[in-house]
N, CA, C and O of each residue as an XYZ file, in Angstrom:
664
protein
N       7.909    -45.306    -91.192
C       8.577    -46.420    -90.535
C       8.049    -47.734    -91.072
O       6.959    -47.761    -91.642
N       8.731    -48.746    -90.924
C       8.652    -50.158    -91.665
C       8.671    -50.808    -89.968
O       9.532    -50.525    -89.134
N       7.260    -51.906    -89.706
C       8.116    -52.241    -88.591
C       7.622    -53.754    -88.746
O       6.468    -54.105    -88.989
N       8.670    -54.529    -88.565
C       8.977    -55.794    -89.216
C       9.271    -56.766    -88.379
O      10.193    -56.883    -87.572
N       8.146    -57.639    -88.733
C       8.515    -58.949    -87.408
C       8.892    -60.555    -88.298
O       8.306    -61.021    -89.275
N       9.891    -61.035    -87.646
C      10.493    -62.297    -88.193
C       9.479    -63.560    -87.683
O       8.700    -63.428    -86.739
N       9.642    -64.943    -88.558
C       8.890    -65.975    -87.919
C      10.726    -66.509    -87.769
O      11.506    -66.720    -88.697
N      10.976    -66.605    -86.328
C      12.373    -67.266    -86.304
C      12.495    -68.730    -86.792
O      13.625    -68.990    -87.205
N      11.697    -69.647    -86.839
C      11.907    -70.985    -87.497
C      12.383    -70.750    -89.004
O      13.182    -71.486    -89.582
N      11.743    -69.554    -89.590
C      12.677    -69.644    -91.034
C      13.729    -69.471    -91.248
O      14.529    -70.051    -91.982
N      13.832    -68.279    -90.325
C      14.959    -67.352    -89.898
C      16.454    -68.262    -90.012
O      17.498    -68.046    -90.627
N      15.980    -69.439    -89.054
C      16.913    -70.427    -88.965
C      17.451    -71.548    -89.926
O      18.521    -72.133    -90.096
N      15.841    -71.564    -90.621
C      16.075    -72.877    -91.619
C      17.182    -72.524    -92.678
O      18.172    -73.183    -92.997
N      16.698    -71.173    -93.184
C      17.410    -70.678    -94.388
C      18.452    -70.213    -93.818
O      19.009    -69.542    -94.687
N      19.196    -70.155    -92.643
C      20.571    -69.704    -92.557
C      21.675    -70.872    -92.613
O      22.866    -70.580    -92.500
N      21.230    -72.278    -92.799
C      22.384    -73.827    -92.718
C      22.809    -73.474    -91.445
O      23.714    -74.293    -91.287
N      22.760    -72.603    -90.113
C      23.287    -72.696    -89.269
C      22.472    -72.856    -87.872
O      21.411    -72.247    -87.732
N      23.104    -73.874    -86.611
C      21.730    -73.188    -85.968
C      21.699    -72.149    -85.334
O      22.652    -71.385    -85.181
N      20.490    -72.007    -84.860
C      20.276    -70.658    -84.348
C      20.553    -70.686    -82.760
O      21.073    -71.783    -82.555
N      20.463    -70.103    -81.747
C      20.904    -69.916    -80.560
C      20.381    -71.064    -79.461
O      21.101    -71.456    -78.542
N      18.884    -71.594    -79.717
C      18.379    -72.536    -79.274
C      17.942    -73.514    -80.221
O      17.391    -73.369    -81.312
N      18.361    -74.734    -79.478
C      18.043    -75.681    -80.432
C      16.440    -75.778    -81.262
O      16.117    -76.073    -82.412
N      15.838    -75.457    -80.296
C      14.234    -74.826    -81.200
C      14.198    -73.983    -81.206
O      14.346    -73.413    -80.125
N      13.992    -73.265    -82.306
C      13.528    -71.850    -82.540
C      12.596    -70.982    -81.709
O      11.742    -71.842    -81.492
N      12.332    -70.348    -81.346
C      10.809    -69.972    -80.896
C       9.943    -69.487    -81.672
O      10.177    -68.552    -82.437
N       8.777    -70.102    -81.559
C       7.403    -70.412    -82.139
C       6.671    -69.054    -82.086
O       5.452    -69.216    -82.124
N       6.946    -68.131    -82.031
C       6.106    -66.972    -82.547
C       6.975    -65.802    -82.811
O       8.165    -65.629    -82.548
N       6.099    -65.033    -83.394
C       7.065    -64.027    -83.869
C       7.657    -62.836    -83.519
O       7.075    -61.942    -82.904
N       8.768    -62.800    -83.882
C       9.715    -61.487    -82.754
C       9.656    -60.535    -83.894
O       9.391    -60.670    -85.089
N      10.045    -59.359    -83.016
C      10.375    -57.878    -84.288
C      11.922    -58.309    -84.629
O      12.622    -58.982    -83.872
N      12.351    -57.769    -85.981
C      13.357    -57.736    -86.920
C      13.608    -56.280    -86.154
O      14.366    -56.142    -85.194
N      13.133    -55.641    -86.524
C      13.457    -54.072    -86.237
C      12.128    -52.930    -86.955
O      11.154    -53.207    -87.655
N      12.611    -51.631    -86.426
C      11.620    -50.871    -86.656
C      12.933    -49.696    -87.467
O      14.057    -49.264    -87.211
N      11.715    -49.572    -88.719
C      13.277    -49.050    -89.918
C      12.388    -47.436    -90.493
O      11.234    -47.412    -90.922
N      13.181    -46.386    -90.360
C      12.781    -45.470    -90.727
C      12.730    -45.672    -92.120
O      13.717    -46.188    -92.646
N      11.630    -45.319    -92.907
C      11.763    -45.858    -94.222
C      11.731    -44.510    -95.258
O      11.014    -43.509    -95.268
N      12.723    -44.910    -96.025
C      13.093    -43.710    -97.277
C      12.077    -44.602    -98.593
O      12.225    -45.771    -98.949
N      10.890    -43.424    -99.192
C       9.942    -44.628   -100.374
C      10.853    -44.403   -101.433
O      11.148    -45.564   -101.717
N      11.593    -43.572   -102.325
C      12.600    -44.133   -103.267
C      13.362    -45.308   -102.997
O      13.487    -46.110   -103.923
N      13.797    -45.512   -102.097
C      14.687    -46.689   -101.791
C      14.758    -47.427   -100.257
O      15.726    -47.406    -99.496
N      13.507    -48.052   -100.045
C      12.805    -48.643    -98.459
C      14.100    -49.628    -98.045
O      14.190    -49.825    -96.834
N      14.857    -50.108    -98.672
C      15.743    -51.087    -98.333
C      17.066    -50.343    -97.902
O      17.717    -51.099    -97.181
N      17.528    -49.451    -98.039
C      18.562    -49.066    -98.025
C      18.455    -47.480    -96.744
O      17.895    -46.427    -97.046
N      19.150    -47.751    -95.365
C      18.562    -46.625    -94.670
C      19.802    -45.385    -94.993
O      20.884    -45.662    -95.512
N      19.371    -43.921    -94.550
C      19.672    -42.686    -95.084
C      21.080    -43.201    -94.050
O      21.016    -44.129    -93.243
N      22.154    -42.461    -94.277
C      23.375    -42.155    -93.532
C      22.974    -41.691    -92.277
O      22.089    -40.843    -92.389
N      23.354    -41.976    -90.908
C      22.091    -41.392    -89.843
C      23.325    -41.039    -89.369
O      24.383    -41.621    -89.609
N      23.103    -39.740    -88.456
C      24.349    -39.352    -87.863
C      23.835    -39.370    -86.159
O      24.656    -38.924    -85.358
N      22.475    -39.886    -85.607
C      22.393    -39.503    -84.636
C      22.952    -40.256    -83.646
O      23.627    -41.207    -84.041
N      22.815    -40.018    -81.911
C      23.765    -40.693    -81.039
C      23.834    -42.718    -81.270
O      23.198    -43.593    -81.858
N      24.696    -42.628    -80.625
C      24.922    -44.396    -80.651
C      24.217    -44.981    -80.000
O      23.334    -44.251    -79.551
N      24.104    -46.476    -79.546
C      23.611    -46.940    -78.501
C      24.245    -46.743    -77.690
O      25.446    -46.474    -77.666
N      23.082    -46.915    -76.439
C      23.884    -46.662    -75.104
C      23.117    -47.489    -74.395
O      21.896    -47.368    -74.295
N      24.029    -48.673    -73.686
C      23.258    -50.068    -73.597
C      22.487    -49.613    -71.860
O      21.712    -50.395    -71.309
N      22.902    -48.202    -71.197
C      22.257    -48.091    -70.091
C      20.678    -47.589    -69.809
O      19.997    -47.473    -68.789
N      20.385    -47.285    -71.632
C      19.701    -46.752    -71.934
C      18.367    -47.750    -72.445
O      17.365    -47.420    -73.079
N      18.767    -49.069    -71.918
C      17.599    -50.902    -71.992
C      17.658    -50.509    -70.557
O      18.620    -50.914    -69.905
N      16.732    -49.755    -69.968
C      16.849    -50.197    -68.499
C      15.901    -51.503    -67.999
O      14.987    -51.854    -68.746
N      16.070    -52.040    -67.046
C      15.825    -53.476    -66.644
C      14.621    -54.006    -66.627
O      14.397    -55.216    -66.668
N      13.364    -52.673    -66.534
C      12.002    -53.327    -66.894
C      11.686    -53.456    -68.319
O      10.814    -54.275    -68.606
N      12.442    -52.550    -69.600
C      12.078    -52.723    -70.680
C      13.285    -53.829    -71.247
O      12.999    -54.860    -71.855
N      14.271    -53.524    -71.016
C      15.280    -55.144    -70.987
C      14.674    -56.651    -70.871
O      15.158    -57.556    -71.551
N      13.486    -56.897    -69.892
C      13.119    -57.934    -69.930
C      11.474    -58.387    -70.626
O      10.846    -59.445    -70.646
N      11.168    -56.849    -71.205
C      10.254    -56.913    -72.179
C      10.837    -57.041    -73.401
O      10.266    -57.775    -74.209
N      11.978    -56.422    -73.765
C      12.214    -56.672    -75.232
C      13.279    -58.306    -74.992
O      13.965    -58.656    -75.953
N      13.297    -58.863    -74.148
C      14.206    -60.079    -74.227
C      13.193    -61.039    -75.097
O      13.466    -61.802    -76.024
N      11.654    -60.675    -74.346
C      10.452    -61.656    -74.692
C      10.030    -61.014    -76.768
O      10.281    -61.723    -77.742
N       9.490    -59.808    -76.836
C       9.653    -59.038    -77.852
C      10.456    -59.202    -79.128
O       9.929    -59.533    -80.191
N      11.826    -58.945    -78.975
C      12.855    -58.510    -79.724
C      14.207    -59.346    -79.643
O      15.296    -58.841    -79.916
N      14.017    -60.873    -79.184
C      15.609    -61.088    -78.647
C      16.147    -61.700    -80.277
O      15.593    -61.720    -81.376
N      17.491    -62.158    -79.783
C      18.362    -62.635    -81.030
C      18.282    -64.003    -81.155
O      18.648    -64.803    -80.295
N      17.588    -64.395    -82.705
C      17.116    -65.753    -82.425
C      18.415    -65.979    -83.191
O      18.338    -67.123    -83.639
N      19.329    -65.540    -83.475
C      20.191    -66.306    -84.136
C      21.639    -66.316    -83.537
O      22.215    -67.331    -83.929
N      22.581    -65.403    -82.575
C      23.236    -66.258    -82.196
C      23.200    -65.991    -80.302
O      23.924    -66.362    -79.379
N      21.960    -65.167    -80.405
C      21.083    -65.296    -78.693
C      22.168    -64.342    -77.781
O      22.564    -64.858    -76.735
N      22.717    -62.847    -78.155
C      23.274    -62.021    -77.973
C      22.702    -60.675    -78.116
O      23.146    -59.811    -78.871
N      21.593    -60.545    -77.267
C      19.958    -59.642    -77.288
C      20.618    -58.123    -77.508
O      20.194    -57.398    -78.408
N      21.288    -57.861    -76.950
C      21.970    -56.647    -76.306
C      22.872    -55.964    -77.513
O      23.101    -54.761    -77.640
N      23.394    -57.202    -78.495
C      24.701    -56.862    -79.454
C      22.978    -56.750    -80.652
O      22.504    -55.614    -80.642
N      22.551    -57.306    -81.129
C      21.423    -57.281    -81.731
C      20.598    -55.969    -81.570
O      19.961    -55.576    -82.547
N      20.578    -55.518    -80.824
C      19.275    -54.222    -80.232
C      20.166    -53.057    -80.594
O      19.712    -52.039    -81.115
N      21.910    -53.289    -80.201
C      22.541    -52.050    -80.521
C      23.124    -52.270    -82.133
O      23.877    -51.383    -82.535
N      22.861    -53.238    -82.934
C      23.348    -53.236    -84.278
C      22.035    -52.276    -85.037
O      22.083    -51.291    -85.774
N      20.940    -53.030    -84.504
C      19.286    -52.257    -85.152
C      19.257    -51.023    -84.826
O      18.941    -50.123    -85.604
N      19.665    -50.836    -83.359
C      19.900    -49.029    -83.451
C      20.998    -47.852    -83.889
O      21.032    -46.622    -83.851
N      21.807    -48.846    -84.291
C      22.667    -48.003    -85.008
C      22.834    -47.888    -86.207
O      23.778    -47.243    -86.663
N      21.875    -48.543    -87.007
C      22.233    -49.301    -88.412
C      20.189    -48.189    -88.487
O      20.159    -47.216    -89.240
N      19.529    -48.367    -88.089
C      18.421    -47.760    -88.385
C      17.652    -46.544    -87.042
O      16.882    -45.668    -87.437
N      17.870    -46.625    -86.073
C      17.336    -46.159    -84.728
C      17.587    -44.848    -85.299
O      16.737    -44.096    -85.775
N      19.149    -44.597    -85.182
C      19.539    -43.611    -85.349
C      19.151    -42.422    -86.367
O      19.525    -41.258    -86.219
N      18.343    -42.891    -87.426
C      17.795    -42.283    -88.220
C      16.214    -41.764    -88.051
O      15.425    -41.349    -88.900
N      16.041    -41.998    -86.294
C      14.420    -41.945    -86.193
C      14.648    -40.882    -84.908
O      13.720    -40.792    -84.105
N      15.539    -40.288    -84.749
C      15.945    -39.308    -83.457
C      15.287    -38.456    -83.902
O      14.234    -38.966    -83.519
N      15.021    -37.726    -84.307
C      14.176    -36.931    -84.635
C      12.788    -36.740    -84.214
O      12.272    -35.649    -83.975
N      12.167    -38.001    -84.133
C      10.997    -38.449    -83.814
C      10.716    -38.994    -82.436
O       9.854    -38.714    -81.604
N      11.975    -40.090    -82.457
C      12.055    -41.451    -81.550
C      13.566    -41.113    -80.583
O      14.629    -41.085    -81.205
N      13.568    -40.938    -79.501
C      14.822    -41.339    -78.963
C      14.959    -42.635    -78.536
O      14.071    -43.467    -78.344
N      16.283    -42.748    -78.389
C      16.475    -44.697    -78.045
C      15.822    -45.144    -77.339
O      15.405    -46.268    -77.618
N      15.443    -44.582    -76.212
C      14.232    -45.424    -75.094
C      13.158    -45.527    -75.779
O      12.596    -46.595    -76.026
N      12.732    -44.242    -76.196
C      11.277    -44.323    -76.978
C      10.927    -45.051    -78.173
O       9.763    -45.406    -78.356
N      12.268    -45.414    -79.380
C      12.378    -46.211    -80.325
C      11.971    -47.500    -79.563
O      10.990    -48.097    -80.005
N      12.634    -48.029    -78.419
C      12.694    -49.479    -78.318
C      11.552    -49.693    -77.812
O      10.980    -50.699    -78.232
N      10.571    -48.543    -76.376
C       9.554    -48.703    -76.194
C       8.224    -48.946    -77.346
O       7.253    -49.690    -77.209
N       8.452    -48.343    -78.118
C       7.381    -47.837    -79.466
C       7.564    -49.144    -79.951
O       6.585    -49.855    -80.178
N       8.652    -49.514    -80.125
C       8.575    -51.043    -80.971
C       8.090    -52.258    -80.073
O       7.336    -53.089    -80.579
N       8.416    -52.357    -79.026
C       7.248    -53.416    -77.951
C       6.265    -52.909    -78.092
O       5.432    -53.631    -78.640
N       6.004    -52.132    -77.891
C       4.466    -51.490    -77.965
C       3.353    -51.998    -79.158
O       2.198    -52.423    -79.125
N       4.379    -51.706    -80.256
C       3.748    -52.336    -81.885
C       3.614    -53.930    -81.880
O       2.786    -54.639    -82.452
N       4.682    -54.267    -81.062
C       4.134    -55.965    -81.114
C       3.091    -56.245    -80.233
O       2.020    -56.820    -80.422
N       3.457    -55.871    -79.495
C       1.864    -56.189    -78.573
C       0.604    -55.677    -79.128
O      -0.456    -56.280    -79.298
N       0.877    -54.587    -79.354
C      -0.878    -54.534    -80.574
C      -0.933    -54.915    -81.856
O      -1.952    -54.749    -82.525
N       0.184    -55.479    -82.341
C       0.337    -56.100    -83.774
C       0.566    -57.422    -83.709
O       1.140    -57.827    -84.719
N       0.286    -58.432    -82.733
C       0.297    -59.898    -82.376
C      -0.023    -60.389    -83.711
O      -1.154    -60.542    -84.174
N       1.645    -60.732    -84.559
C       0.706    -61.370    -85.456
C       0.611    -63.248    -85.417
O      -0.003    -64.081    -86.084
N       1.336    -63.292    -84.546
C       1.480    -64.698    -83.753
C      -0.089    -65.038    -83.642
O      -0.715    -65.842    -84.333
N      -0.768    -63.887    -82.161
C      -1.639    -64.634    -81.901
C      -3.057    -63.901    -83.235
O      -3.926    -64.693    -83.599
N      -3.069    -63.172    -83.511
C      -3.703    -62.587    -85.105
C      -3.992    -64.359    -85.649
O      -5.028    -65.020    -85.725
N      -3.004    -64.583    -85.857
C      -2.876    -65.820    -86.935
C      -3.566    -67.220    -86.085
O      -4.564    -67.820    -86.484
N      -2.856    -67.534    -84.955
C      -3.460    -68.506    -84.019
C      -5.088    -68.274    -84.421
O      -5.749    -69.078    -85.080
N      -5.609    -66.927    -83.847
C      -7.296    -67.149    -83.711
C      -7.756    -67.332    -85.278
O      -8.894    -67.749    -85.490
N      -7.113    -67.105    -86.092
C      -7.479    -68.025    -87.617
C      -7.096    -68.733    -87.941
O      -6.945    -68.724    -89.163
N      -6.621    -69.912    -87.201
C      -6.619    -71.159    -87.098
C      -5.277    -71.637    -88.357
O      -5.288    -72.555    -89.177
N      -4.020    -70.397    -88.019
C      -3.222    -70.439    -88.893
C      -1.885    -70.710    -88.031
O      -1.496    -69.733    -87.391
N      -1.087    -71.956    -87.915
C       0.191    -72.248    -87.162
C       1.187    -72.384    -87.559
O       1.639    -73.517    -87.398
N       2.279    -71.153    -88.436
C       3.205    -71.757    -89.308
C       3.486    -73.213    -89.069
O       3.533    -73.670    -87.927
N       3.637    -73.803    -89.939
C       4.055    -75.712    -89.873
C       4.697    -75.981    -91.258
O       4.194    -75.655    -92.334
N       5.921    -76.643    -91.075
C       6.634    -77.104    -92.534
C       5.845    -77.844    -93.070
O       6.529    -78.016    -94.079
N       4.622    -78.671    -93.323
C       4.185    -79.284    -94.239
C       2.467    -78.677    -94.669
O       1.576    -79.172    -95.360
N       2.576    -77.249    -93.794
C       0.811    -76.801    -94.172
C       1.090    -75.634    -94.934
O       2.105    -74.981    -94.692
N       0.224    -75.274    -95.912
C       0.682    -74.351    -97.059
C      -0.625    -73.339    -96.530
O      -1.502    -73.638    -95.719
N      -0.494    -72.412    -97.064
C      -1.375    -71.365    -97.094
C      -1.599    -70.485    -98.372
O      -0.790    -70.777    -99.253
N      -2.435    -69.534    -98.702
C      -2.114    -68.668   -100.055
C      -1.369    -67.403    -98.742
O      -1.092    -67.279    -97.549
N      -1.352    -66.819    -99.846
C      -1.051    -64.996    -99.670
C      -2.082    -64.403    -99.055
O      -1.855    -63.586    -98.164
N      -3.403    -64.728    -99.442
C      -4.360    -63.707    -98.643
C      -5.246    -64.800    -97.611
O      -6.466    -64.734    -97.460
N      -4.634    -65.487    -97.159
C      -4.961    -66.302    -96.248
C      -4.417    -66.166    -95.087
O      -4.980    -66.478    -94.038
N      -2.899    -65.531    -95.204
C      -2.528    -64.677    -94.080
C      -2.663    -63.264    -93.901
O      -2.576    -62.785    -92.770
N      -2.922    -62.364    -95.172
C      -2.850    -61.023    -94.631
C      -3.970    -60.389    -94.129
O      -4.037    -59.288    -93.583
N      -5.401    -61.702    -94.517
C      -6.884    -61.167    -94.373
C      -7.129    -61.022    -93.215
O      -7.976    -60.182    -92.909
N      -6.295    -61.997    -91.931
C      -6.990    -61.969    -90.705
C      -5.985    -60.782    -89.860
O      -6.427    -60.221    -88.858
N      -4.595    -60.486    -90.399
C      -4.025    -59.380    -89.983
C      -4.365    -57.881    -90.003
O      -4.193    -56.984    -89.177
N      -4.905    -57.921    -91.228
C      -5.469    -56.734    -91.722
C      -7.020    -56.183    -90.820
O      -7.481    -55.143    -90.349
N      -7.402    -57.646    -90.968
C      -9.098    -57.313    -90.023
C      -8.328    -57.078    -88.866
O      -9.081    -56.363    -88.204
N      -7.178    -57.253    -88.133
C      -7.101    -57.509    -86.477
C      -7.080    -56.071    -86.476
O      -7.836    -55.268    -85.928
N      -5.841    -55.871    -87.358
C      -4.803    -54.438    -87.315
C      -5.272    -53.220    -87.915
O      -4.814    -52.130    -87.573
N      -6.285    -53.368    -88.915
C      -6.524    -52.533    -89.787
C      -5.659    -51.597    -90.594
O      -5.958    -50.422    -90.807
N      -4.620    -52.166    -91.009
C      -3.640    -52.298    -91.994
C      -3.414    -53.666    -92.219
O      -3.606    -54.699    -91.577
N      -2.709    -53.222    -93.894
C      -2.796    -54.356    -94.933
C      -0.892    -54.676    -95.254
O      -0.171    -54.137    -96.093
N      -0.491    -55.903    -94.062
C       1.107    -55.884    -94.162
C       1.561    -56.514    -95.584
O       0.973    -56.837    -96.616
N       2.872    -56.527    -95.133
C       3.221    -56.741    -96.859
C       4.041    -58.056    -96.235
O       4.357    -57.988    -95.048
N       4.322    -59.002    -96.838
C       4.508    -60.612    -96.280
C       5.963    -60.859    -97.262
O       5.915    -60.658    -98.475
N       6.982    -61.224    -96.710
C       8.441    -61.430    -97.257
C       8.942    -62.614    -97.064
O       9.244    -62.854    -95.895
N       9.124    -63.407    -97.806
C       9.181    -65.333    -97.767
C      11.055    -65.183    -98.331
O      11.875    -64.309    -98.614
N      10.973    -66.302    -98.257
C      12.348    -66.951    -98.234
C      11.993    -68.453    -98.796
O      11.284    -69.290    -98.238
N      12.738    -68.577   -100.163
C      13.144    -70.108   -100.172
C      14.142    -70.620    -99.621
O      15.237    -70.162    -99.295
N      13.377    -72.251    -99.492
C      14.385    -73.042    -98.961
C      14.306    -74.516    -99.898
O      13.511    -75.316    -99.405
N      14.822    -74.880   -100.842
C      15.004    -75.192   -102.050
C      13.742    -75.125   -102.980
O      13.933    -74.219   -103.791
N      12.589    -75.697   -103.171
C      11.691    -75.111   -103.717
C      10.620    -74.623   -103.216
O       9.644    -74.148   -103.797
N      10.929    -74.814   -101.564
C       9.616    -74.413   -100.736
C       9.719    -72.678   -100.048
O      10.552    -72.139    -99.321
N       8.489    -72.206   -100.667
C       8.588    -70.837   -100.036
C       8.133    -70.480    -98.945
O       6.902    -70.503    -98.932
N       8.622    -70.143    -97.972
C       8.928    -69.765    -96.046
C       8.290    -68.758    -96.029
O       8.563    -67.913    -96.881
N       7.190    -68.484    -95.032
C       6.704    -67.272    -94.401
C       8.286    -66.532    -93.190
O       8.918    -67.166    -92.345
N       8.409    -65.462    -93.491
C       9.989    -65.187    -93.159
C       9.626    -64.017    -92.088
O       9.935    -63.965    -90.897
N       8.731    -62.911    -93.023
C       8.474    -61.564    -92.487
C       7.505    -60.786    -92.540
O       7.301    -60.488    -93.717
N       6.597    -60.163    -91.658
C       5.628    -59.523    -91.527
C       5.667    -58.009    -91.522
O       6.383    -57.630    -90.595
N       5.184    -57.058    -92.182
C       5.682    -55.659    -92.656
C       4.793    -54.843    -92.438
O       4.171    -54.659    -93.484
N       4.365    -54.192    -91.538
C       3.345    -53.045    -91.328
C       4.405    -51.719    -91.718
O       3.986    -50.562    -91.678
C-alpha cells in the first residue's frame, strides 16, 4: 500500500482554481491509501470488488475522516471518499473492507502526523521559506521510522511540497 497525504495549499495553488474554502487548510490531509502494484505504482490493477456504500461512513468515523480525509478541492467529502474507494479501495478487499480501509487510513494519519512531525522541527510549509529534500524527510523518518518519498509540484519556477508517501 502507498498511503499518501496532500499539503492542500499546493493542492490549490497549482490547480488556477479555488479550492472549496477560501483558505486552504494548513495541515495535511490523506490523498488516499492505494494498493500498490511495484511494476507500475501509478496505475491501480482493474479491481472488481464491491462499490461504495456511503452507509458504510457511519457517523463517528464520518466525522473523523471529515477532519482526516475531507475534499480540499471542491469540499464534497462523501463524493471524494467514494471516488478513492472505487478507483483504489476496491483493490484492497482482500485485505481491507470499506470500513476497515477508511478506518486503517485515519488511523495512519494519526500516527503518521506529518503536519505535526514537521511543526516539532520547526518546519511550516510557507511560500517564501525553502527547505532541501532531507530537511523534510529526516524528521519524518526519525518520528515514523520509515523513509517517505516527497512529490512536489511546480508552480512556474517554484517547486511545491505537494505529497507525502509512506
Amino acid at each position: 500500500f502507498q498511503f499518501v497525504q496532500q499539503w492542500p495549499p499546493t493542492n490549490c495553488r497549482v490547480r488556477n482554481k479555488p479550492c472549496s474554502k477560501p483558505r486552504p487548510l494548513q495541515n495535511f490531509t490523506i490523498h488516499g491509501l492505494w494498493p500498490s502494484n511495484y511494476s507500475n505504482p501509478t496505475t491501480p490493477s482493474k479491481c472488481t470488488g464491491s462499490r461504495f456504500k456511503k452507509e458504510n461512513v457511519y457517523p463517528q468515523l464520518r466525522s473523523k475522516m471529515k477532519i482526516s480525509w475531507p475534499d480540499v478541492e471542491s469540499g464534497n467529502d462523501t463524493r471524494f471518499w467514494e471516488s478513492e474507494w472505487n478507483k483504489h479501495g476496491t483493490c484492497s478487499e482482500d485485505t481491507l473492507n470499506q470500513v476497515q480501509y477508511f478506518q486503517r487510513s485515519h488511523a495512519m494519519w494519526r500516527s503518521h502526523n506529518v503536519t505535526e512531525i514537521l511543526r516539532n522541527a520547526s518546519i511550516v510549509p510557507h511560500p517564501t521559506q525553502t527547505w532541501s529534500y532531507s530537511d523534510i524527510v529526516s524528521p519524518i523518518k526519525t518520528a515514523t521510522k520509515r523513509t517517505p518519498l516527497l512529490r512536489c509540484k511546480y508552480d512556474k519556477k517554484t517547486q511545491l511540497l505537494h505529497e507525502v508517501v509512506f
